[in-house]
CHARMM internal coordinates of N, CA and C (Angstrom, degrees):
IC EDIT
DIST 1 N 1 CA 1.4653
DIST 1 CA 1 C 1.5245
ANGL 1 N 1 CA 1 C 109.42
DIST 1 C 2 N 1.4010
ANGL 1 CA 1 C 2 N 103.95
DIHE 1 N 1 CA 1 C 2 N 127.49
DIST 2 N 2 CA 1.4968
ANGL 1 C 2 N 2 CA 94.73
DIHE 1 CA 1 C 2 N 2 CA 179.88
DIST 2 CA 2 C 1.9982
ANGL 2 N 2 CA 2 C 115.04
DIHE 1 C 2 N 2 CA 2 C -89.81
DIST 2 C 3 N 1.3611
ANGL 2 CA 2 C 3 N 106.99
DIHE 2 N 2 CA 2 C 3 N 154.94
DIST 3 N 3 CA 1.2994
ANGL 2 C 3 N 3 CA 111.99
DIHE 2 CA 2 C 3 N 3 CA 178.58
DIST 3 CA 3 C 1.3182
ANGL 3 N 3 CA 3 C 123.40
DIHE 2 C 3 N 3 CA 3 C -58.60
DIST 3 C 4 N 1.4054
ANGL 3 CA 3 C 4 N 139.37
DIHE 3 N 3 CA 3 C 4 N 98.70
DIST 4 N 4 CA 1.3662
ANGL 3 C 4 N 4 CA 152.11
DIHE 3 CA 3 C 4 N 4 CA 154.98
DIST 4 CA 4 C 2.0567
ANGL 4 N 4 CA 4 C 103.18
DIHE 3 C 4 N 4 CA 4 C -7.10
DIST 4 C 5 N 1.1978
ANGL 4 CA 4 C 5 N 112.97
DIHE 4 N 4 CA 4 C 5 N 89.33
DIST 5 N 5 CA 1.8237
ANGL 4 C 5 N 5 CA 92.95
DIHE 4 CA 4 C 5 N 5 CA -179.99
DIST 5 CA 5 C 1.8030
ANGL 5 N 5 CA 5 C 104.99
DIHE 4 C 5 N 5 CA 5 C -73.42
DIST 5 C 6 N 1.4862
ANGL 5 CA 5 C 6 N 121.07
DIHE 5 N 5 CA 5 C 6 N -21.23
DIST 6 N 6 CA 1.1599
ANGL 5 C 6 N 6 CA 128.91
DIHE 5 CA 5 C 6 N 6 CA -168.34
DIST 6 CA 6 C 1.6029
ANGL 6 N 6 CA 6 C 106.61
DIHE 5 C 6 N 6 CA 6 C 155.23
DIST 6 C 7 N 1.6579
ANGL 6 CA 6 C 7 N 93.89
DIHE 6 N 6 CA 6 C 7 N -176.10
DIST 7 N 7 CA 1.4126
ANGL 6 C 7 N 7 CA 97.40
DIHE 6 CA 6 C 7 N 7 CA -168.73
DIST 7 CA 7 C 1.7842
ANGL 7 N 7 CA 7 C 114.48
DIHE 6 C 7 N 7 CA 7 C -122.49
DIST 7 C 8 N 0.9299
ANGL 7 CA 7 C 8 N 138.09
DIHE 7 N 7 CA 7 C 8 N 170.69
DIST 8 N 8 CA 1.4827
ANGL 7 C 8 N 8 CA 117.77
DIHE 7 CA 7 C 8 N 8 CA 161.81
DIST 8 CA 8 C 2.0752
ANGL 8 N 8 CA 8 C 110.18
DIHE 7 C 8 N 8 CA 8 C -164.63
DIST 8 C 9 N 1.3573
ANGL 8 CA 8 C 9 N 81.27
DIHE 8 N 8 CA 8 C 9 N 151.38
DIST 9 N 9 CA 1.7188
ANGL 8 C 9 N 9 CA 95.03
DIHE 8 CA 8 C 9 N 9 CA -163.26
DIST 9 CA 9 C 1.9660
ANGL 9 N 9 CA 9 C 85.60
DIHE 8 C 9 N 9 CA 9 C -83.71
DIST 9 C 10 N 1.5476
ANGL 9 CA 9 C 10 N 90.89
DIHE 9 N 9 CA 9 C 10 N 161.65
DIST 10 N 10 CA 1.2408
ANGL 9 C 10 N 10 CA 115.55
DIHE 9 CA 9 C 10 N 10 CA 174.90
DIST 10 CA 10 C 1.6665
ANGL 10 N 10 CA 10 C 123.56
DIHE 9 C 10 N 10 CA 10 C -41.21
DIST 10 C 11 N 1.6255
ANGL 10 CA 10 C 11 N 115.92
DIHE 10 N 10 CA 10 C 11 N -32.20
DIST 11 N 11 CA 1.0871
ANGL 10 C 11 N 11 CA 124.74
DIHE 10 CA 10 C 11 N 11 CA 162.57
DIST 11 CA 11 C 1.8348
ANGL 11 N 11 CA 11 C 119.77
DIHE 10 C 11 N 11 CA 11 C -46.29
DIST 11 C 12 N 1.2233
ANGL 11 CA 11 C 12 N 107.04
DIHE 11 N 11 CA 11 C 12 N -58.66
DIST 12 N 12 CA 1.5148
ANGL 11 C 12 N 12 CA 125.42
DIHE 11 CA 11 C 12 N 12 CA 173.01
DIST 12 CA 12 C 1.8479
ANGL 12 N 12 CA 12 C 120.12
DIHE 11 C 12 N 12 CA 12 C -71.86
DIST 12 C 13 N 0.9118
ANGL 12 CA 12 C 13 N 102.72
DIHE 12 N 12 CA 12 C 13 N -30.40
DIST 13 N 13 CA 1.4740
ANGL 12 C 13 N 13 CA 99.51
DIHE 12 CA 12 C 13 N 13 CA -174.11
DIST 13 CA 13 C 1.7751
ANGL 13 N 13 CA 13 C 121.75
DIHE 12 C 13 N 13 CA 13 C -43.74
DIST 13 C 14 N 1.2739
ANGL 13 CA 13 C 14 N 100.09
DIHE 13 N 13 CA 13 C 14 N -32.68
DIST 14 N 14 CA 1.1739
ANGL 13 C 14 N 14 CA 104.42
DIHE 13 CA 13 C 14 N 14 CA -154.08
DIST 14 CA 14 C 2.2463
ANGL 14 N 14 CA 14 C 97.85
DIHE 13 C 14 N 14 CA 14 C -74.22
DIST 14 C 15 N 1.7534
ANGL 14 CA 14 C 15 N 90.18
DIHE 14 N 14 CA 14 C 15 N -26.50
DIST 15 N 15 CA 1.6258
ANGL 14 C 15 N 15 CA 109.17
DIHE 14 CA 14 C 15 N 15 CA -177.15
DIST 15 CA 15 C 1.8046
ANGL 15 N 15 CA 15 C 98.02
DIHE 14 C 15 N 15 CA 15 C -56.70
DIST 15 C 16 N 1.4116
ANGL 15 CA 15 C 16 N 117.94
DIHE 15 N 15 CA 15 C 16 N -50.68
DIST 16 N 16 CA 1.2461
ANGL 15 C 16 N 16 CA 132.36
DIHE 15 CA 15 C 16 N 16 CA -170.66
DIST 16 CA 16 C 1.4073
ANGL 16 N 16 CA 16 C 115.37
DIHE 15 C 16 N 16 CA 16 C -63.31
DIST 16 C 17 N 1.1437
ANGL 16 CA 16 C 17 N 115.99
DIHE 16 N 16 CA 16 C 17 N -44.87
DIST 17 N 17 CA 1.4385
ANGL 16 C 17 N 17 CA 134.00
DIHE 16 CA 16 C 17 N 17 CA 144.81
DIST 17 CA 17 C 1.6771
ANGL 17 N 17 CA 17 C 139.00
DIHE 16 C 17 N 17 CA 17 C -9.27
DIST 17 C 18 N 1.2614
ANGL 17 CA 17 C 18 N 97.32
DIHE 17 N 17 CA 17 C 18 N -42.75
DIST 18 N 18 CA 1.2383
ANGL 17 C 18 N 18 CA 125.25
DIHE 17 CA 17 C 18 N 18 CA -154.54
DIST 18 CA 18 C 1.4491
ANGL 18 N 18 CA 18 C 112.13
DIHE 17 C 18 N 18 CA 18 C -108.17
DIST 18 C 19 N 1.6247
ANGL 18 CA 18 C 19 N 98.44
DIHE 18 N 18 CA 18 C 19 N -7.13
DIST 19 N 19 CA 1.6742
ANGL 18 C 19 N 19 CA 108.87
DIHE 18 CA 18 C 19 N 19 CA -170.33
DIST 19 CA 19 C 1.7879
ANGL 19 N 19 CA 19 C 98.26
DIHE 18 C 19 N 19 CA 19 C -76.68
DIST 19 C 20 N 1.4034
ANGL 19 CA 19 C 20 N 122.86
DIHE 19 N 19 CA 19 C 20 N 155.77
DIST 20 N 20 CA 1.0451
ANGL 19 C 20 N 20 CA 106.48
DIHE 19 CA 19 C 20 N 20 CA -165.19
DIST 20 CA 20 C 1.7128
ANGL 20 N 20 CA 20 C 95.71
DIHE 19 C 20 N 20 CA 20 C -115.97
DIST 20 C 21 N 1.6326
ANGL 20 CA 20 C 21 N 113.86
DIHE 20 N 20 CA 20 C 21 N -12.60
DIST 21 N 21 CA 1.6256
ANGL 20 C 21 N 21 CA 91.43
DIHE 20 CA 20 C 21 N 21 CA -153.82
DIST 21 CA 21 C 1.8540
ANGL 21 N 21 CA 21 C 83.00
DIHE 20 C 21 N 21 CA 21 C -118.32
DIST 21 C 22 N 1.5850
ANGL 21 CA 21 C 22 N 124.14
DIHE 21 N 21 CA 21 C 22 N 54.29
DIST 22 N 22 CA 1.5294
ANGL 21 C 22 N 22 CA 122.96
DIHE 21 CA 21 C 22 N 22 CA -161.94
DIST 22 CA 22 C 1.4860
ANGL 22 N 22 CA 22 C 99.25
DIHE 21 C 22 N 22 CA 22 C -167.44
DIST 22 C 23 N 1.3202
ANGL 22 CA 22 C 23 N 131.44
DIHE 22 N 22 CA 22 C 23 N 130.72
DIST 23 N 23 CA 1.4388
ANGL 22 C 23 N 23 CA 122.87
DIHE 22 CA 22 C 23 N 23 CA -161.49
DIST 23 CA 23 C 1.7654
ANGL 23 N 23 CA 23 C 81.07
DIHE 22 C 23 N 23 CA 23 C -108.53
DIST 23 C 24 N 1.3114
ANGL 23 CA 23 C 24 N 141.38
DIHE 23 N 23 CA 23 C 24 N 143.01
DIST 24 N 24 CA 1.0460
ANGL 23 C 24 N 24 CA 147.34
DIHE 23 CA 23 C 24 N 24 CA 136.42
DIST 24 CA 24 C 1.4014
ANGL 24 N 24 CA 24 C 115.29
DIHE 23 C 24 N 24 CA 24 C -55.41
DIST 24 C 25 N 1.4295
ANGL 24 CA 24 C 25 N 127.82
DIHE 24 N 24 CA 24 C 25 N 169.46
DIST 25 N 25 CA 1.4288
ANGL 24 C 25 N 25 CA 121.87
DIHE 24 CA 24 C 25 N 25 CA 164.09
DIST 25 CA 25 C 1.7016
ANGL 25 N 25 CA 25 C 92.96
DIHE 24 C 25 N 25 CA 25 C -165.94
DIST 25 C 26 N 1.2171
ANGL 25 CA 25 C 26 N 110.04
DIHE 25 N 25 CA 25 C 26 N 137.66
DIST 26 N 26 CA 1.5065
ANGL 25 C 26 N 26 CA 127.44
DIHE 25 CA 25 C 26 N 26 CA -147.03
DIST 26 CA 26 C 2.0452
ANGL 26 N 26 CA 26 C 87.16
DIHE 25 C 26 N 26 CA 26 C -97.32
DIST 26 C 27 N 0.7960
ANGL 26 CA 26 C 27 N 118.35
DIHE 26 N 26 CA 26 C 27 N 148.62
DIST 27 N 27 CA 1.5806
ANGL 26 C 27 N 27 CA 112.25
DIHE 26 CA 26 C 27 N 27 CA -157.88
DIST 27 CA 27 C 1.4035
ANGL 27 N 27 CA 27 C 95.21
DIHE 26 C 27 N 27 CA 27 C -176.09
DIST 27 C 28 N 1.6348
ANGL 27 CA 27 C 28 N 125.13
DIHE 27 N 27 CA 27 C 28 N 116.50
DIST 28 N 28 CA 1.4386
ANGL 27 C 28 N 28 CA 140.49
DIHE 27 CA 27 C 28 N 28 CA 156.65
DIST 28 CA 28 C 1.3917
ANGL 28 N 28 CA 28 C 111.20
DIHE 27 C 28 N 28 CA 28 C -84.47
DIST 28 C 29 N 1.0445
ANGL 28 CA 28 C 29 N 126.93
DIHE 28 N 28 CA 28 C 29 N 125.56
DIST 29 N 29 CA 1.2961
ANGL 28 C 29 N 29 CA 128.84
DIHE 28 CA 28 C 29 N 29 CA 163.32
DIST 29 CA 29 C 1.6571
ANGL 29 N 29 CA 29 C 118.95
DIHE 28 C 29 N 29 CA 29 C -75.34
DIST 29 C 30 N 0.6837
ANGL 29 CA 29 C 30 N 98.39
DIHE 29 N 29 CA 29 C 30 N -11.57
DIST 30 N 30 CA 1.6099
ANGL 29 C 30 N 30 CA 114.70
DIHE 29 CA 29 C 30 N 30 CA -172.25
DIST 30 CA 30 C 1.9018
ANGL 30 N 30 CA 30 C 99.57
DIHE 29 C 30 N 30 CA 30 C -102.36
DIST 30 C 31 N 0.8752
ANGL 30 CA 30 C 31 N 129.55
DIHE 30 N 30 CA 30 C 31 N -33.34
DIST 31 N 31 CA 1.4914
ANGL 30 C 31 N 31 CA 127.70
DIHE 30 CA 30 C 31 N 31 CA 166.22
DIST 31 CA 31 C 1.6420
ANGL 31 N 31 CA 31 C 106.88
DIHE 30 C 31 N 31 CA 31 C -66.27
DIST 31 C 32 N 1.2127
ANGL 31 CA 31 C 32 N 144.88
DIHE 31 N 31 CA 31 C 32 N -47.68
DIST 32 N 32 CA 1.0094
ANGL 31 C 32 N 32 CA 167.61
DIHE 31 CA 31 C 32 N 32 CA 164.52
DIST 32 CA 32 C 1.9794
ANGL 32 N 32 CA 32 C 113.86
DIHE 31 C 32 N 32 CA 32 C 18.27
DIST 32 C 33 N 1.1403
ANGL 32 CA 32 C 33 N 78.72
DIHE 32 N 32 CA 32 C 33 N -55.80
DIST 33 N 33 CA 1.5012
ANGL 32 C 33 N 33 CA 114.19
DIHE 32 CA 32 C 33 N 33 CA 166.49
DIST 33 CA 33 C 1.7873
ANGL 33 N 33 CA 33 C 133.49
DIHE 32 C 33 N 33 CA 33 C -58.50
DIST 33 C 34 N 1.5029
ANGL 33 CA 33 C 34 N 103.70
DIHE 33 N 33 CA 33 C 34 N -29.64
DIST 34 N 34 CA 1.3142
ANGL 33 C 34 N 34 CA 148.57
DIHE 33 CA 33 C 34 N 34 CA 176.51
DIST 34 CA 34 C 1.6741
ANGL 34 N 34 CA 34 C 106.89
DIHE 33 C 34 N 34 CA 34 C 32.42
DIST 34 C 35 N 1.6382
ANGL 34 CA 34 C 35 N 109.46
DIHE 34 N 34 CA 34 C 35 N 61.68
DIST 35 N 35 CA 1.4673
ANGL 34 C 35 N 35 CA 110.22
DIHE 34 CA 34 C 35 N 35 CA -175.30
DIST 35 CA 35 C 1.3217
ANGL 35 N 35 CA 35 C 87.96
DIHE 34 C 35 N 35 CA 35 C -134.10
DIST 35 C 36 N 1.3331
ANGL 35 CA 35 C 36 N 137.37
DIHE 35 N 35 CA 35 C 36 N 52.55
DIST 36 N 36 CA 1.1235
ANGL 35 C 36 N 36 CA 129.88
DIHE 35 CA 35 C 36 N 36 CA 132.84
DIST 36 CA 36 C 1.6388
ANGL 36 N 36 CA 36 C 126.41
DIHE 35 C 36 N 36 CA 36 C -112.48
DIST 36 C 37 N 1.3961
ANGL 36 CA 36 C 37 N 139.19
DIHE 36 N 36 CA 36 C 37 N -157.84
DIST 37 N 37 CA 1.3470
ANGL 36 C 37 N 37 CA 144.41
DIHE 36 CA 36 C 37 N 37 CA -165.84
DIST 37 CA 37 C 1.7844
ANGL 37 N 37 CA 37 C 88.30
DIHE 36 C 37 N 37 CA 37 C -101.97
DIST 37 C 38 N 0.9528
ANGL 37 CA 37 C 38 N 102.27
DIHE 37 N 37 CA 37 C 38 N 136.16
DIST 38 N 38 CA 1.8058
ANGL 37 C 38 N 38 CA 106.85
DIHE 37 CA 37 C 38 N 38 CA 137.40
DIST 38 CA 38 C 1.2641
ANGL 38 N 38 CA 38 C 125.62
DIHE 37 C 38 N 38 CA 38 C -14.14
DIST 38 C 39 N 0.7753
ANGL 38 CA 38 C 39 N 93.71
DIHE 38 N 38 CA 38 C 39 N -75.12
DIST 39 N 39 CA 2.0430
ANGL 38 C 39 N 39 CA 124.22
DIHE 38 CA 38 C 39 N 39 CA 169.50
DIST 39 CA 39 C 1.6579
ANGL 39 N 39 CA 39 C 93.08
DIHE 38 C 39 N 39 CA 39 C -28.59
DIST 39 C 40 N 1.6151
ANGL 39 CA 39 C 40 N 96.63
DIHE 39 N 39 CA 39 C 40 N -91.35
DIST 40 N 40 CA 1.4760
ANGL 39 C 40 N 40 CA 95.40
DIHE 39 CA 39 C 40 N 40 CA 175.43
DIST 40 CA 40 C 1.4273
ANGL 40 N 40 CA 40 C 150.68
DIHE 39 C 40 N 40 CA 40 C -21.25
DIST 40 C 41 N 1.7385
ANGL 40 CA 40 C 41 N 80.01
DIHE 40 N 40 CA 40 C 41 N -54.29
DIST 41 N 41 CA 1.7870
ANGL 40 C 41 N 41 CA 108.30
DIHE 40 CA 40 C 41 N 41 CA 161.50
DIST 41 CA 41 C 1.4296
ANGL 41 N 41 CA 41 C 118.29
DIHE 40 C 41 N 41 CA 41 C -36.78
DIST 41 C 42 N 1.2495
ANGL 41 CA 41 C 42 N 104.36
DIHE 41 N 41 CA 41 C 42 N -64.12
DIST 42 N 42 CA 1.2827
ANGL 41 C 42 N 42 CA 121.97
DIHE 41 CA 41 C 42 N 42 CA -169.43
DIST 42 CA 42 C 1.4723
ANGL 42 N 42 CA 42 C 113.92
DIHE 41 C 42 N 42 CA 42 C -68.90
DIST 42 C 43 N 1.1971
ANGL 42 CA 42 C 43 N 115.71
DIHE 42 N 42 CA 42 C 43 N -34.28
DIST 43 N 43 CA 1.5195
ANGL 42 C 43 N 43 CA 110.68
DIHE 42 CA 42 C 43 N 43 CA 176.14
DIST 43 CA 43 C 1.6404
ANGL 43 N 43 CA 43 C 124.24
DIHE 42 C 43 N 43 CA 43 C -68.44
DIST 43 C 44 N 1.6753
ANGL 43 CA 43 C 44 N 100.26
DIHE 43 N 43 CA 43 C 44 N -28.04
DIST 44 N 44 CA 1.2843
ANGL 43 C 44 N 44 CA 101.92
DIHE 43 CA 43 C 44 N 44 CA 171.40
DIST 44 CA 44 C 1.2317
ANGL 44 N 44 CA 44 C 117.72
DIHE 43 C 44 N 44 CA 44 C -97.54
DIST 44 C 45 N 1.4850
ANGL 44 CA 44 C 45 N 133.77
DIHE 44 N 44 CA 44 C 45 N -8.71
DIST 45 N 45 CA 1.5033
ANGL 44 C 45 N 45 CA 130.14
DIHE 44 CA 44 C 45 N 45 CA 156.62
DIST 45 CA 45 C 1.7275
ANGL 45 N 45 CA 45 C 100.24
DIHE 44 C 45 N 45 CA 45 C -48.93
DIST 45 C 46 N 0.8828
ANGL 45 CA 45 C 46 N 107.65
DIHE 45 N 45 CA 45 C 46 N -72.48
DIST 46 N 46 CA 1.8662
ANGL 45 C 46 N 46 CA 113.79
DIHE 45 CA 45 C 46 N 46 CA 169.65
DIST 46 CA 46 C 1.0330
ANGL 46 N 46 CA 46 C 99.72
DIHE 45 C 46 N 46 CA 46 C -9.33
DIST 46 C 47 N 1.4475
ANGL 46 CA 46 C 47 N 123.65
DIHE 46 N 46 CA 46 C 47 N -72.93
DIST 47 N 47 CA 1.7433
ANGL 46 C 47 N 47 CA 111.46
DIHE 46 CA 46 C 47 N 47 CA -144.06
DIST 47 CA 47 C 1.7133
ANGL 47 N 47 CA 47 C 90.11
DIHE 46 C 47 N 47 CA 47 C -105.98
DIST 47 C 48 N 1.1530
ANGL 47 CA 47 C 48 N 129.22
DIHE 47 N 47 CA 47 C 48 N -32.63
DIST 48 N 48 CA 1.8229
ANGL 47 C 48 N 48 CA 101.56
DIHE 47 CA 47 C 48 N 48 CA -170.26
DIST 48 CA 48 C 1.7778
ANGL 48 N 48 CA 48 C 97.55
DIHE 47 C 48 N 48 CA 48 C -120.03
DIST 48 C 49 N 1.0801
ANGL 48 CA 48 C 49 N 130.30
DIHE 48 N 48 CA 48 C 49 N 140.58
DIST 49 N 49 CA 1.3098
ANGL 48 C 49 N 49 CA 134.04
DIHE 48 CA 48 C 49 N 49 CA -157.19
DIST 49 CA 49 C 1.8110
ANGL 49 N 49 CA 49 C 99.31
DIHE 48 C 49 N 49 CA 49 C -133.49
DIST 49 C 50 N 1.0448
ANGL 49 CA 49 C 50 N 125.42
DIHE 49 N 49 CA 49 C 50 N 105.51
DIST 50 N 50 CA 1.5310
ANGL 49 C 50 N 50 CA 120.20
DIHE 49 CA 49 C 50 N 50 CA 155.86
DIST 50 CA 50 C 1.7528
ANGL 50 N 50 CA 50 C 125.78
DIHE 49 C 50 N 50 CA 50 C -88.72
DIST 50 C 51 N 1.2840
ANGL 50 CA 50 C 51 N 115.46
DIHE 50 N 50 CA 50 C 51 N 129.87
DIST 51 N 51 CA 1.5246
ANGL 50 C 51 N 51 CA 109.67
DIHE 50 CA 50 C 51 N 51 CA -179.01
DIST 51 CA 51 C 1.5763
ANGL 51 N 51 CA 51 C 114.99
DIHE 50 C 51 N 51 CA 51 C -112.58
DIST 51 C 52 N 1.1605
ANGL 51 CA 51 C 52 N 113.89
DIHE 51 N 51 CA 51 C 52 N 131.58
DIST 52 N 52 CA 1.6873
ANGL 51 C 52 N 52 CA 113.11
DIHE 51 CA 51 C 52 N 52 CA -144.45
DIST 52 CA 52 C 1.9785
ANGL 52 N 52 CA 52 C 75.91
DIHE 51 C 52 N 52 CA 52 C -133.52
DIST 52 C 53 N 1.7624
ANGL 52 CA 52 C 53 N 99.75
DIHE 52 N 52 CA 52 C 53 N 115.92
DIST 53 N 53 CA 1.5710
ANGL 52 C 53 N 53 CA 100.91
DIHE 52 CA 52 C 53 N 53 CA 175.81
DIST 53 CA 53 C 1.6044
ANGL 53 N 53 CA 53 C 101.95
DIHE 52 C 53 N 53 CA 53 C -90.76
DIST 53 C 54 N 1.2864
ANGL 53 CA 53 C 54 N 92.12
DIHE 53 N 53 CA 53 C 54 N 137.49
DIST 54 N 54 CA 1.8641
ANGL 53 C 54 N 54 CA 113.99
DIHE 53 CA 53 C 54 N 54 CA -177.46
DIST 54 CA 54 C 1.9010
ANGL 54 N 54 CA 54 C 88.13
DIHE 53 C 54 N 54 CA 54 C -93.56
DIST 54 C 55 N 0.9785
ANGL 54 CA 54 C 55 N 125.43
DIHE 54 N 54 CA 54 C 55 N 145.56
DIST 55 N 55 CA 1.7030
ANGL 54 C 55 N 55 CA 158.79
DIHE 54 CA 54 C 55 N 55 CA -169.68
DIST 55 CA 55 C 1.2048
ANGL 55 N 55 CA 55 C 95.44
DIHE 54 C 55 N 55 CA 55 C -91.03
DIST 55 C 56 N 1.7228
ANGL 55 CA 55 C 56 N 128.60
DIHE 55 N 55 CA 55 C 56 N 116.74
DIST 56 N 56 CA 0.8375
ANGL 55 C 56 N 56 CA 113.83
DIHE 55 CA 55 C 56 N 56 CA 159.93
DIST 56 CA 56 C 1.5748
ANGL 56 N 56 CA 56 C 114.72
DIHE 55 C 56 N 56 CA 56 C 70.42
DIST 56 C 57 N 1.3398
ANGL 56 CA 56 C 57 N 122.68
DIHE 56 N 56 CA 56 C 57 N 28.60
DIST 57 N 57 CA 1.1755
ANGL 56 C 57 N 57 CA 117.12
DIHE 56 CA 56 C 57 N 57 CA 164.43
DIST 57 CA 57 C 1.5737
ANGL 57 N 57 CA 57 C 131.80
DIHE 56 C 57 N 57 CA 57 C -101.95
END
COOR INIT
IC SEED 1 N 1 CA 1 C
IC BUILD
């Protein structure tokens, strides 16, 4: 499991983004579970966004 560095709302993402030597990876905590639709999925990737830094990526 990789270490959580933090989290950031849709406002910031784009700052996180931009890092060059750190792979972001877009991660719901709330999907986690994976008993909803696609559909669903997707609506809440939209509104709440977790960014989980991969080591060395």
């Amino acid at each position: 499991m990789q270490d959580i560095i933090g989290y950031a709302d849709n406002a910031s993402k784009d700052v996180l983004k931009r890092s060059e030597r750190q792979t972001f990876i877009v991660y719901n905590a709330i999907t986690v579970g994976n008993r909803m639709s696609k559909l669903e999925e997707a609506n809440i990737l939209t509104d709440t966004l977790y960014w989980v830094c991969v080591a060395g990526g």
